[in-house]
Every structure is written in structure tokens, then in C-alpha cells.
C-alpha angles and dihedrals in degrees: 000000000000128000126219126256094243088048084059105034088059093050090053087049093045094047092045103031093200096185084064092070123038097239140197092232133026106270119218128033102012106165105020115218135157111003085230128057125193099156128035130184114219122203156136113262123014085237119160087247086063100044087049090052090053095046090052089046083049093233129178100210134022114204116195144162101221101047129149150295099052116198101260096016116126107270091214110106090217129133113000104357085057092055094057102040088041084053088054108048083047094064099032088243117170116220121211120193138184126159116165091021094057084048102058107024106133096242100009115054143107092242090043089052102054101046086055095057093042089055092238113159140184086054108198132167106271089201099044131236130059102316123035132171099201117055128202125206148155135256099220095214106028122241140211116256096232081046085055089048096055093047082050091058084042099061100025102050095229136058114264125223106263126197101182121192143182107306123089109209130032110230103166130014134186123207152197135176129226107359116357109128102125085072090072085087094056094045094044085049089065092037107252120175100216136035115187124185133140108253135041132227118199090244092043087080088042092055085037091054103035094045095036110237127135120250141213138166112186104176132288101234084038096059104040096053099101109054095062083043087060106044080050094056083049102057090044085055087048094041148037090249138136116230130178123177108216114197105214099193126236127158089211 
């Protein structure tokens, strides 16, 4: 039976709560297509790849975590944001968008999901107070930082860029998925073994060797698959509705 994009709509809103988090992008409908969805596309990045590969799987709704309409981005749909909005009000596809909120939520979230399947544990908040981007845990029991790396590559599918320093084993760790690099300082201040993200800035080795934590950037589509893969797992659960993830891939 198909529910209604409203209906939709609210339960993304319920389950990610954006005004909760000042944001780069407007969270939530972004492009608004058929008024009922059977059948919705999850993914990355609302590339056009992705919106080809809904149109072919004749999908209603797409959901991602990298949508539109960026703070400081050119306003003109020209080019190839023309193409892929174009693309979508061709084929009355809704978009569904949500950045920051798909990062934090609790469960959900890209940063949840990846500590799960990392096996992290004690999860708490790496910037203090109620919402927090960056997360910092523990590895009970400890683990080497090759051995880290390895169980990176493992969950991830490639092998992450790795800057190891002095210390043997990784007690505690802090996190943060795409491109979260500029967190490394925070986590080296309290003296966390380990910072994982998934991109890498020239001064981010230097910050990893001079204040002695271990480094890794493991990709940031890499590392921000899981968390729309989730949500849509959710509304599948909530809803008679059809959701397939589709990994558009990208070694970035």
C-alpha cells in the first residue's frame, strides 16, 4: 500500500529531528515529486548516477545524505544541477535530504553505525553537551592499530589511509564520518589514541605525529554509507514500502 509523502515526510522529521542541529543545507523534502510513494531509492550522494538508477528502478522517492542547495553554492540551475533536478521533475521523483541529522542520530546514524560495526563501546559525545557530531569510545579489549586498520578495510571495502605513531595498543578512539578531520585536534586535546574520518587535510599528519595519535581516513563515501542504509531499513519496517540502498561508487 503506499503511503503518502506527507506521511513520510513527518516520520523522517520525527526520527531526525533537524531543527534540532544549525545545518549547511535545508534537511527534509527537498525536490517534491508523486504525492504517493511505493517504492523509494536510498544512497550516498543525489548524483545524477543515482537519480538514473531510480528512474530506471521506477522509483517514487529518493532519500540521501548528501542532497542540494549548499550554503554559498551558486543559486542558478544551470549545468549540472539542472540536469539532475531537471531528471527529477521529469519523472515526479520526490528527494529527500538530510546531512548533520543523519550524522548524529543516536541508532541511526552514520556515526552510530559505524561504531557498531567497528565494535567501539562506551559511546559518548566528543564535543560535550546534548548533540555532538564527533563521538569518542573504547576498544574493550584494546587493539593494535595495524589490527584497526585491517578491521577498517574489512568494513569498509578499501584500505584507509593510515598515519601510525608511537603508541602500541588503541584504548580509546573518537570518530567522525566524511569529512570530519578537523575533529583530530579535539580528540588529541583529551588524549585519545585513535581519530578515524573519512577524509584527510596536509596539516591533519602533522596534528596526528606531533601530538601523537594515531590517524586514519578511511574515505568519506566510504564511511557515510550505513546510516542512510539504516533509516531506510527503518521506514521499510514502518511502512509497506519497497527500499533498496544503491551504492554509487566513489574512492573519495
Amino acid at each position: 500500500m503506499p503511503v503518502s509523502r506527507m506521511a513520510l515526510l513527518d516520520a523522517l522529521n520525527t526520527l531526525l529531528q533537524p531543527q534540532l542541529i544549525a545545518d549547511g543545507c535545508p534537511n527534509g523534502l527537498q525536490i517534491e515529486g508523486k504525492a504517493l510513494i511505493t517504492k523509494m531509492v536510498t544512497g550516498v550522494t543525489a548524483s545524477q548516477a543515482l537519480i538514473d538508477r531510480a528512474v530506471e528502478c521506477k522509483a517514487d522517492a529518493i532519500l540521501v545524505h548528501h542532497g542540494y542547495f549548499w550554503k554559498g553554492e551558486d543559486s542558478c540551475l544551470t549545468g549540472m544541477k539542472k540536469k539532475r533536478i531537471a531528471t527529477l521533475l521529469k519523472h515526479d521523483i520526490n528527494l529527500f535530504a538530510y546531512h548533520l541529522p543523519l550524522d548524529i542520530h543516536p541508532s541511526l546514524g552514520n556515526n552510530a553505525q559505524l561504531a557498531l560495526r567497528l565494535g567501539i563501546s562506551n559511546i559518548q559525545n566528543l564535543e560535550g553537551g546534548k548533540y555532538s557530531i564527533a563521538l569518542k569510545g573504547a576498544f574493550t579489549p584494546p587493539i593494535t592499530p595495524k589490527a584497526l586498520a585491517a578491521r577498517l578495510q574489512q568494513v569498509l571495502g578499501k584500505v584507509p589511509l593510515f598515519e601510525q605513531v608511537e603508541k602500541e595498543l588503541i584504548h580509546t578512539v573518537a570518530w567522525c564520518t566524511g569529512g570530519g578531520q578537523k575533529y583530530i585536534d579535539l580528540a588529541a586535546n583529551e588524549g585519545i589514541d585513535a581519530f578515524i574520518t573519512g577524509e584527510v587535510s596536509e596539516q591533519t599528519i602533522h596534528t596526528a605525529r606531533e601530538m601523537n595519535i594515531h590517524f586514519y581516513a578511511a574515505g568519506h563515501h566510504a564511511t557515510e554509507r550505513f546510516g542512510v542504509q539504516a533509516v531506510g531499513d527503518y521506514l521499510a519496517s514502518q511502512f509497506e514500502l519497497e527500499v533498496d540502498f544503491i551504492d554509487i561508487a566513489n574512492p573519495a
